[in-house]
VMD Tcl script that builds the backbone (N, CA, C; Angstrom):
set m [mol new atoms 393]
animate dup $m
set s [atomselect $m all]
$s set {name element resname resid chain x y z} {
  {N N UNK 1 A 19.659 42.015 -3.937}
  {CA C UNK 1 A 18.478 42.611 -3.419}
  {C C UNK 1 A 18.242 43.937 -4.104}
  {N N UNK 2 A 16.738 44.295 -4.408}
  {CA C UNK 2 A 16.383 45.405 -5.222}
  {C C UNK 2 A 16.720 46.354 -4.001}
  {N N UNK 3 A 17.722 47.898 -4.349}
  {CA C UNK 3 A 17.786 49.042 -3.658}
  {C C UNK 3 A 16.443 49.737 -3.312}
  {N N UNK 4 A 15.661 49.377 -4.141}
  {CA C UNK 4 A 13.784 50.085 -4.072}
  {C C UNK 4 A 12.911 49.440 -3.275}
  {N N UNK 5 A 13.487 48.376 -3.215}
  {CA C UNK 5 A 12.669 47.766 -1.875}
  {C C UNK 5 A 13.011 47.857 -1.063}
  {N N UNK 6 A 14.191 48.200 -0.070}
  {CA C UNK 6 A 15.064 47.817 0.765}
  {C C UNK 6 A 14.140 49.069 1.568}
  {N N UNK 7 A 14.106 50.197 0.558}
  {CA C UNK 7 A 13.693 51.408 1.322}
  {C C UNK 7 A 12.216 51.652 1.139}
  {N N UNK 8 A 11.495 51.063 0.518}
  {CA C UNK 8 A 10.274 51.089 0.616}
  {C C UNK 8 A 9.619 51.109 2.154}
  {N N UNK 9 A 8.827 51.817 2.766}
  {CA C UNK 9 A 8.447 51.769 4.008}
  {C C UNK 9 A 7.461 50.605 4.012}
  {N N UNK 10 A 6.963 50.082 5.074}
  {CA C UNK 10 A 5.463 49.358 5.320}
  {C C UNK 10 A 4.860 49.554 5.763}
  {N N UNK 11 A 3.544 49.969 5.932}
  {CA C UNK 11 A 2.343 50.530 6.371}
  {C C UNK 11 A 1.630 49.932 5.782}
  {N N UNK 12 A -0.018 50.684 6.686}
  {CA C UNK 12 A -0.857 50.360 6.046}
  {C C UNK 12 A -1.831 51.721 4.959}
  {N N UNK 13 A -2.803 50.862 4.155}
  {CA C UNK 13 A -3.006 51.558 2.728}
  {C C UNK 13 A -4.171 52.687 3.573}
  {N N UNK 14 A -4.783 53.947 3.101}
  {CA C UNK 14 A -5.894 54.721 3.495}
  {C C UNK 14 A -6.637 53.517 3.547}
  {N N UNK 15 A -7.308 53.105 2.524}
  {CA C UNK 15 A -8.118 51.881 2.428}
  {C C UNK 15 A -8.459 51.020 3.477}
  {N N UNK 16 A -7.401 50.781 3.790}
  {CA C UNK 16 A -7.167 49.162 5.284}
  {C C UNK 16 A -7.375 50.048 6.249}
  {N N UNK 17 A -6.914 51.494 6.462}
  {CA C UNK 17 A -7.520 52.026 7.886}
  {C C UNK 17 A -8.617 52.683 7.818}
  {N N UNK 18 A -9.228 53.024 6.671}
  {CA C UNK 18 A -10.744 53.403 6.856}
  {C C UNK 18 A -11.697 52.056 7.057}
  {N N UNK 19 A -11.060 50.908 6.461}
  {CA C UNK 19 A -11.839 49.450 6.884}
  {C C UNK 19 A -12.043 49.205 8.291}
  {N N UNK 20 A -10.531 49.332 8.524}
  {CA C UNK 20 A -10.732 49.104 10.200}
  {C C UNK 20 A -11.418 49.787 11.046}
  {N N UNK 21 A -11.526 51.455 10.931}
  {CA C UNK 21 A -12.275 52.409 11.748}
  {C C UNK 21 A -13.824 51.887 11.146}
  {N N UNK 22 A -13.912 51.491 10.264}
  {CA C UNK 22 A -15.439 51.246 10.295}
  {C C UNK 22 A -15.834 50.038 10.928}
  {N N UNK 23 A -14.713 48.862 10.832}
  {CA C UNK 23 A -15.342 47.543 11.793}
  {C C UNK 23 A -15.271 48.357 13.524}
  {N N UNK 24 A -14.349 49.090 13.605}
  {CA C UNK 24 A -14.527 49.750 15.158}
  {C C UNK 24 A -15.732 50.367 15.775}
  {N N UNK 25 A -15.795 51.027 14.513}
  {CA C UNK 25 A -17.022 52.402 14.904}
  {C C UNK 25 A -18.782 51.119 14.862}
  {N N UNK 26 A -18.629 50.337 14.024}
  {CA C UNK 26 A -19.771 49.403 14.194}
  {C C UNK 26 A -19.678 48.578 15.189}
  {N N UNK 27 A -18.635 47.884 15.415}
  {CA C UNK 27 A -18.765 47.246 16.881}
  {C C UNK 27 A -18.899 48.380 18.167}
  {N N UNK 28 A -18.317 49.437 18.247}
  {CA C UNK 28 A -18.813 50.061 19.577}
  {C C UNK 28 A -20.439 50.615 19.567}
  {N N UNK 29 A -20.816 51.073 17.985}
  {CA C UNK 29 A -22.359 51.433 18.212}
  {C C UNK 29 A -23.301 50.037 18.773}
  {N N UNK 30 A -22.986 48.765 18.637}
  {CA C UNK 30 A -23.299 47.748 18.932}
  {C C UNK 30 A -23.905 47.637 20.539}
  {N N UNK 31 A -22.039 47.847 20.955}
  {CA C UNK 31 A -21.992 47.798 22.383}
  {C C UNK 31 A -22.936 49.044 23.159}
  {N N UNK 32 A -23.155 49.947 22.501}
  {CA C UNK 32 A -23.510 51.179 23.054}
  {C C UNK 32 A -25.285 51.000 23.114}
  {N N UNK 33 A -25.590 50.314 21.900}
  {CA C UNK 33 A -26.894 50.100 21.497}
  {C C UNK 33 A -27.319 48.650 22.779}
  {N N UNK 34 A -26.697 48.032 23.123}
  {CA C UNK 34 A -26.351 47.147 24.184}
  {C C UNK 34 A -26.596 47.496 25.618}
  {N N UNK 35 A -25.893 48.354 25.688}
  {CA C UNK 35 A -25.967 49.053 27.223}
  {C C UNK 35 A -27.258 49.373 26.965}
  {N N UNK 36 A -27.718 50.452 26.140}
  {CA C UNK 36 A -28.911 51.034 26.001}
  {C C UNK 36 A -30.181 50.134 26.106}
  {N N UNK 37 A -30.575 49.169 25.823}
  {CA C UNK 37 A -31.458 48.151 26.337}
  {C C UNK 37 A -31.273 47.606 27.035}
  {N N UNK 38 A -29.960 47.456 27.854}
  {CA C UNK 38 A -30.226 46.879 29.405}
  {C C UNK 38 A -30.782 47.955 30.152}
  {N N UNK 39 A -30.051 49.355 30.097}
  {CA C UNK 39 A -30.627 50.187 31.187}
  {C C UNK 39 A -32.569 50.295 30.806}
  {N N UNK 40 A -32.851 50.383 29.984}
  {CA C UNK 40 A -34.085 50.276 29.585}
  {C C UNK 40 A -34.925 49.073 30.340}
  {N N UNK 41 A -33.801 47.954 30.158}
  {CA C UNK 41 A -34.859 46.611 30.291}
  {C C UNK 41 A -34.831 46.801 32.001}
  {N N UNK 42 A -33.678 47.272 32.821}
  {CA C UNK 42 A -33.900 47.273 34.232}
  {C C UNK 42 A -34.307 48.057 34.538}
  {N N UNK 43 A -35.094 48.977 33.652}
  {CA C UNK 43 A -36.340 50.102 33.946}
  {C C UNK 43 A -37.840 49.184 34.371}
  {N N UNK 44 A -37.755 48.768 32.985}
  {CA C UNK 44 A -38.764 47.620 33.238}
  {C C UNK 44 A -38.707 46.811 34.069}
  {N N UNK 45 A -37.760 46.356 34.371}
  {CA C UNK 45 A -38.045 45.069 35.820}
  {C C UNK 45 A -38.080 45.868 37.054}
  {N N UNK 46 A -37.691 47.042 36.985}
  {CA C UNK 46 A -38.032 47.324 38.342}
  {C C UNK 46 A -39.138 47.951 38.736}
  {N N UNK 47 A -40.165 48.469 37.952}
  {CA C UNK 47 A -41.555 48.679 37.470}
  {C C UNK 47 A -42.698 47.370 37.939}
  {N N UNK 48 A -42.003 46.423 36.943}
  {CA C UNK 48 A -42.681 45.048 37.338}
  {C C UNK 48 A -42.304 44.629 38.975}
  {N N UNK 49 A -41.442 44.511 39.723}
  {CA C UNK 49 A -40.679 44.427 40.847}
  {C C UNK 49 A -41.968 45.318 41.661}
  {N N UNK 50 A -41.885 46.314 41.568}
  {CA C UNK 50 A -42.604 47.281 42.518}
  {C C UNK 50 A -43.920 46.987 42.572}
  {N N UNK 51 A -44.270 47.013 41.481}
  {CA C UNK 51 A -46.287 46.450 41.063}
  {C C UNK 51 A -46.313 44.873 41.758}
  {N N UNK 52 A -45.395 44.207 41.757}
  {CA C UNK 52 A -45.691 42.740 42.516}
  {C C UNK 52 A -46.003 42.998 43.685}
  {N N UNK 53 A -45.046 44.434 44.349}
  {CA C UNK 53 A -45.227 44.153 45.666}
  {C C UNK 53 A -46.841 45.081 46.330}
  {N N UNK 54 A -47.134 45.564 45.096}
  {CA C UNK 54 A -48.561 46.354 45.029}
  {C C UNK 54 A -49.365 45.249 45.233}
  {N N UNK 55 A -49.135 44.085 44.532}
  {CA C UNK 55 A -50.190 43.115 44.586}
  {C C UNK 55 A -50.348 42.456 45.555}
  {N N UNK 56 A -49.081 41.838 46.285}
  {CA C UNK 56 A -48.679 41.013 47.227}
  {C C UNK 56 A -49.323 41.698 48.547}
  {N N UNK 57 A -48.980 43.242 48.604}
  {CA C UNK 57 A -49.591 44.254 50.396}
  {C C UNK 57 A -51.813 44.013 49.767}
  {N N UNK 58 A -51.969 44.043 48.873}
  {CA C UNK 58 A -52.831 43.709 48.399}
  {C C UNK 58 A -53.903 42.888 49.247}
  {N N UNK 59 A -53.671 41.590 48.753}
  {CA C UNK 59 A -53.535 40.122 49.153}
  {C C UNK 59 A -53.398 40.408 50.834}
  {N N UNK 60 A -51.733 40.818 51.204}
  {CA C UNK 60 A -51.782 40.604 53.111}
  {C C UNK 60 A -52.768 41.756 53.812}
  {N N UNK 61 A -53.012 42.346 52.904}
  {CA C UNK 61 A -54.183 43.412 53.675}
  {C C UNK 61 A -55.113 42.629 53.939}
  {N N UNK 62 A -56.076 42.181 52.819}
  {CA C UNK 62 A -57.041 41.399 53.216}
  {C C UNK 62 A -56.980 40.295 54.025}
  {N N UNK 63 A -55.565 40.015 53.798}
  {CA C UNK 63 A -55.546 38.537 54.901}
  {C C UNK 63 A -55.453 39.005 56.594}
  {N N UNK 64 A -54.608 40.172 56.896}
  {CA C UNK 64 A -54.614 40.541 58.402}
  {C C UNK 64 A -55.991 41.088 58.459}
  {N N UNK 65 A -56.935 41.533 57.984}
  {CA C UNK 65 A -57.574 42.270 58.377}
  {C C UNK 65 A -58.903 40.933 58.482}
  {N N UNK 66 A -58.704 39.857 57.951}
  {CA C UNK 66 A -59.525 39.119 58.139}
  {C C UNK 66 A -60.681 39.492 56.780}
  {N N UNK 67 A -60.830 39.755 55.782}
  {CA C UNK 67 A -61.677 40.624 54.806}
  {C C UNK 67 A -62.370 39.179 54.575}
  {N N UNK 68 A -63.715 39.483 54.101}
  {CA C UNK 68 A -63.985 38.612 53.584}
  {C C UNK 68 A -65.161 39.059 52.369}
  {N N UNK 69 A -64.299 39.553 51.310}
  {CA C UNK 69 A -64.501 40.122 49.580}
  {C C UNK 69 A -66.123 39.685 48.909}
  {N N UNK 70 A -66.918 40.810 48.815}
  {CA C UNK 70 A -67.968 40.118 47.490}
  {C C UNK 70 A -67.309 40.014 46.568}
  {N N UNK 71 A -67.855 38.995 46.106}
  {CA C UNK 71 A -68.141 38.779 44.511}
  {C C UNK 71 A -67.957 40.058 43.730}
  {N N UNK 72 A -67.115 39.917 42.358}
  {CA C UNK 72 A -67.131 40.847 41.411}
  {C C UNK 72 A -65.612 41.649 41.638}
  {N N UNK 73 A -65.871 42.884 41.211}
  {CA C UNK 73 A -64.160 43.725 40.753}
  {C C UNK 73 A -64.770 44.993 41.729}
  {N N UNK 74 A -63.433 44.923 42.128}
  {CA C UNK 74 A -62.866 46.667 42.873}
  {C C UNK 74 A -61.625 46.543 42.305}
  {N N UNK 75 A -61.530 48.111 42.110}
  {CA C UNK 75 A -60.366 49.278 41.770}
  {C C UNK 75 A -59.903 50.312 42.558}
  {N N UNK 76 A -58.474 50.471 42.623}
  {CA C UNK 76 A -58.167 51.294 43.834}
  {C C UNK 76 A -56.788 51.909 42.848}
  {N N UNK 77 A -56.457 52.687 43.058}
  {CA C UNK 77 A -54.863 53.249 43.523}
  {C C UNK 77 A -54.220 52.855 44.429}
  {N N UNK 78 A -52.851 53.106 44.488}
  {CA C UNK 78 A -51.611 52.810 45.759}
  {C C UNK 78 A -50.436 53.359 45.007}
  {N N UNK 79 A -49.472 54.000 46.219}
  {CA C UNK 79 A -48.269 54.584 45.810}
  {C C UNK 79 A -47.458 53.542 46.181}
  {N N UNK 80 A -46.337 53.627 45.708}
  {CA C UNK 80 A -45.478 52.958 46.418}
  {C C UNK 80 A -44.095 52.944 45.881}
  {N N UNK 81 A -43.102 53.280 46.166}
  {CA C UNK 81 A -41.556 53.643 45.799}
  {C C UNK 81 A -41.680 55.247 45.697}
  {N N UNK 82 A -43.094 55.909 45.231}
  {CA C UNK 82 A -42.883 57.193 45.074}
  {C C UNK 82 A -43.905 57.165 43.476}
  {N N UNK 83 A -44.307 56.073 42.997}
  {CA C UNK 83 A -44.683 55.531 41.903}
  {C C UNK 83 A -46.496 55.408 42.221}
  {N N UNK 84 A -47.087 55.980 41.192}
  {CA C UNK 84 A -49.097 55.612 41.771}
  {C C UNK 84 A -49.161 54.507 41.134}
  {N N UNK 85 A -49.420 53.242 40.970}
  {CA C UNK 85 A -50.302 52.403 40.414}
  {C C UNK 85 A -52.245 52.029 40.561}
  {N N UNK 86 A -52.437 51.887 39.646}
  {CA C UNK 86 A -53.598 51.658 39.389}
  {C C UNK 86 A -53.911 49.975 39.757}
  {N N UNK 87 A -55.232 49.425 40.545}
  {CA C UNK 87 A -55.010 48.131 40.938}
  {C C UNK 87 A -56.242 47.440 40.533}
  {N N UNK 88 A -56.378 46.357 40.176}
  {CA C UNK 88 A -58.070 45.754 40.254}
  {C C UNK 88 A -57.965 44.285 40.732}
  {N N UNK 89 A -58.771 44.392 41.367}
  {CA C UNK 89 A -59.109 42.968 42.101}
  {C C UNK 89 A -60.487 42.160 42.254}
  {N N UNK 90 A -60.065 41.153 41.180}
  {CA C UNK 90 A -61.226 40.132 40.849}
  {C C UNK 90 A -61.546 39.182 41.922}
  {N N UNK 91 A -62.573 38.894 42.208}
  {CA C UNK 91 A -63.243 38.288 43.600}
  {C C UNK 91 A -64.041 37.360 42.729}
  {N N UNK 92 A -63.870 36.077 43.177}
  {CA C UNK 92 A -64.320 34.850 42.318}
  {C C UNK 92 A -64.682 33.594 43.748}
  {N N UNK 93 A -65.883 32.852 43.438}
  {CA C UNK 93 A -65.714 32.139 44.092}
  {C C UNK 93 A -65.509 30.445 44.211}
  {N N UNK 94 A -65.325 29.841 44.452}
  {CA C UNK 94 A -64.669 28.102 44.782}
  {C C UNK 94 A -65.962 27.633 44.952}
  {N N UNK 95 A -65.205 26.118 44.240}
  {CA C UNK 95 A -66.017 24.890 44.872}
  {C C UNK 95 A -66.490 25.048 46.089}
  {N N UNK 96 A -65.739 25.169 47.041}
  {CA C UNK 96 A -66.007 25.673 48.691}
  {C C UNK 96 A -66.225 26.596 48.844}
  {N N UNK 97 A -67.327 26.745 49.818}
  {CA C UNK 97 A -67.984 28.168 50.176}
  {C C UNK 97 A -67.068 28.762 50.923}
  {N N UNK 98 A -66.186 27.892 51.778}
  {CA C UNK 98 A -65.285 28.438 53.034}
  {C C UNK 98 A -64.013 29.472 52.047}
  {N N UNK 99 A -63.875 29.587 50.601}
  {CA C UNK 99 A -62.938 29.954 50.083}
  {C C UNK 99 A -63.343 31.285 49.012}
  {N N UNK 100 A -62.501 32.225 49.007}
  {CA C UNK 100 A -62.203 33.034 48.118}
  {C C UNK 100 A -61.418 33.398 47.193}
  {N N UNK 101 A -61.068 32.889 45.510}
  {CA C UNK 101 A -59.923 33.796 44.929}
  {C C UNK 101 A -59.910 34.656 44.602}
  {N N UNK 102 A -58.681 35.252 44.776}
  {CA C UNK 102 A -58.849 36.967 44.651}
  {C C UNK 102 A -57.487 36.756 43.267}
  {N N UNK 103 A -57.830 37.548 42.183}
  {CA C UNK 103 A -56.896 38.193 41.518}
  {C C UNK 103 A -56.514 39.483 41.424}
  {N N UNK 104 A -55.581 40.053 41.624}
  {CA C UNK 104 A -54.811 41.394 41.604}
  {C C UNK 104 A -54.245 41.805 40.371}
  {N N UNK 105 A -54.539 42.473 39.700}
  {CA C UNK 105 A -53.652 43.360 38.570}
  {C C UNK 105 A -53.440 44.441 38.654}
  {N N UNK 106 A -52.018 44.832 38.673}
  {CA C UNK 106 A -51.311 46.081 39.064}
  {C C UNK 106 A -51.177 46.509 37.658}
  {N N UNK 107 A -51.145 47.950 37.425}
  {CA C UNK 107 A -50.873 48.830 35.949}
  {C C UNK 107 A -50.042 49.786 36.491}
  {N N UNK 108 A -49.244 50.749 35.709}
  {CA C UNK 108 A -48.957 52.003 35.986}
  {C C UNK 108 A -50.009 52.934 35.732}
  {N N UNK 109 A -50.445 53.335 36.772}
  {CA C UNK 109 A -51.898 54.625 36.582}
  {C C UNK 109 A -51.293 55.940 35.606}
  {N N UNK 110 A -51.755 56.268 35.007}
  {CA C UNK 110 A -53.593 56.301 34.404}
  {C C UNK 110 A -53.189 55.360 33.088}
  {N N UNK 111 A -52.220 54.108 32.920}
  {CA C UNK 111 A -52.349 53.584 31.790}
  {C C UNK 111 A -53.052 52.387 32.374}
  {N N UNK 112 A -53.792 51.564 31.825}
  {CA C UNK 112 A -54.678 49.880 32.482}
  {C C UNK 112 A -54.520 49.121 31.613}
  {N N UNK 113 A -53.697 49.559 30.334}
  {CA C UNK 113 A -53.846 48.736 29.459}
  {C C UNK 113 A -52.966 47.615 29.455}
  {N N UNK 114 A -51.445 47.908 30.391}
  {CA C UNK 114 A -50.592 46.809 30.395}
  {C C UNK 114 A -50.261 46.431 31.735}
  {N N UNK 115 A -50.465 45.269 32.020}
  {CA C UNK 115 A -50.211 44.666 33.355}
  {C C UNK 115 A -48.924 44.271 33.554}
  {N N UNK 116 A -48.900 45.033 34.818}
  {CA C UNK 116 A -47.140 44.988 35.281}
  {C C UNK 116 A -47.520 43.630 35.980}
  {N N UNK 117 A -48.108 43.615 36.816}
  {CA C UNK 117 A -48.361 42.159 38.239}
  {C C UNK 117 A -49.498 41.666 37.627}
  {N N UNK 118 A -49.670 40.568 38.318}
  {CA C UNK 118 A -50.920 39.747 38.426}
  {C C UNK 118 A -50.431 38.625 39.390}
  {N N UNK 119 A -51.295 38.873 40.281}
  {CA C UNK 119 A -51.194 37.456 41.916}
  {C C UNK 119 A -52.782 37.254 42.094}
  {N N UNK 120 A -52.303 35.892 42.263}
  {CA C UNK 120 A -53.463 34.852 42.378}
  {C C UNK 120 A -53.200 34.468 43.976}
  {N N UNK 121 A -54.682 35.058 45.022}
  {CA C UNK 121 A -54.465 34.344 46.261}
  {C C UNK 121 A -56.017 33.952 46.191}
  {N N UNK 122 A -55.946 33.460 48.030}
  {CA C UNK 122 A -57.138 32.568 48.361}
  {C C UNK 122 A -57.443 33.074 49.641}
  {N N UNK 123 A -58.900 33.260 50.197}
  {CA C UNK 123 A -59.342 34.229 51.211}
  {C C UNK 123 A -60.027 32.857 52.174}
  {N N UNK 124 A -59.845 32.859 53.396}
  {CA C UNK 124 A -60.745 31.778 53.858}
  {C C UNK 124 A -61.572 32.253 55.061}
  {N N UNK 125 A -62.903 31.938 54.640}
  {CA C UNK 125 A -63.929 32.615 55.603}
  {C C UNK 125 A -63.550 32.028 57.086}
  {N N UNK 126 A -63.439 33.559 58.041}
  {CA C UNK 126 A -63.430 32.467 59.172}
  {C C UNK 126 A -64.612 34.025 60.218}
  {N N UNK 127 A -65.109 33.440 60.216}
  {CA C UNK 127 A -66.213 34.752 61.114}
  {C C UNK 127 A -65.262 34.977 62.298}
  {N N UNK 128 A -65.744 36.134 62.477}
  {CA C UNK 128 A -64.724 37.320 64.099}
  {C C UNK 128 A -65.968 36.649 65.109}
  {N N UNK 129 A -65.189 36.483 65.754}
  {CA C UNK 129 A -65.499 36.215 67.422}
  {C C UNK 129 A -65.831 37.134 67.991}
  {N N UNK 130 A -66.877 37.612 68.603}
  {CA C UNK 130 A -67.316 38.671 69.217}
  {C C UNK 130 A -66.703 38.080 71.358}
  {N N UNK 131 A -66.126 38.945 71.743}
  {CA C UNK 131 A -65.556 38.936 72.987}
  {C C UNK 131 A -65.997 39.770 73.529}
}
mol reanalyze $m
mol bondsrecalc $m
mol representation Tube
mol addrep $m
C-alpha cells in the first residue's frame, strides 16, 4: 500500500461545496417564492369569499323584504368584514311575468373593473296583502 495515500485525508473539493450551497440556496428561494403566492393567493380568496357574501345579503334583502326590482341596473356600496365594496345589480326580466332575474356583481370599491362575485337569483312577484 502507497504511504501517500494511506494519509491522504477525504473531503470534499471547494468546487462540490459551492455546487451544493447553490442547489440549496435555489431550492429554498423556490420554497420561499412558494409560500409567497399562497399567502397572496389566500388574500385573494378571501376577498372573493367576502364579495360572495356581499352578493348573497344582496339577493336575501330583496327576498325578505318582498322587493319587487324595475327593470335595468342599480349601484350601491356595502361594508362588510371592515372592507367597502362596490355592487351592481342587473334586473332582467323572464318568460314569466310572475319572475325576476337579478344579477349581482361585487368589486372592491373604487376599482369596477374586476369582479370578485357574481350571483344569479330569481325574484317572484307576490303583491302584500293589505290587513
Amino acid at each position: 500500500m502507497d504511504p501517500s495515500r494511506s494519509t491522504r485525508q477525504r473531503g470534499f473539493t471547494l468546487v462540490e461545496v459551492l455546487v451544493a450551497l447553490a442547489i440549496v440556496s435555489i431550492a429554498l428561494l423556490s420554497a420561499l417564492r412558494a409560500a409567497g403566492q399562497g399567502t397572496a393567493n389566500a388574500g385573494e380568496l378571501r376577498m372573493r369569499l367576502i364579495a360572495g357574501w356581499v352578493a348573497e345579503n344582496r339577493l336575501a334583502e330583496h327576498r325578505a323584504r318582498g322587493d319587487w326590482l324595475s327593470l335595468g341596473i342599480q349601484r350601491g356600496v356595502a361594508q362588510e368584514a371592515g372592507i367597502e365594496f362596490a355592487w351592481r345589480e342587473e334586473v332582467s326580466e323572464l318568460p314569466s311575468p310572475a319572475f325576476r332575474r337579478v344579477d349581482v356583481f361585487v368589486y372592491q370599491a373604487p376599482d369596477t373593473a374586476r369582479i370578485l362575485a357574481h350571483l344569479t337569483g330569481f325574484l317572484l312577484y307576490s303583491p302584500k296583502v293589505a290587513r
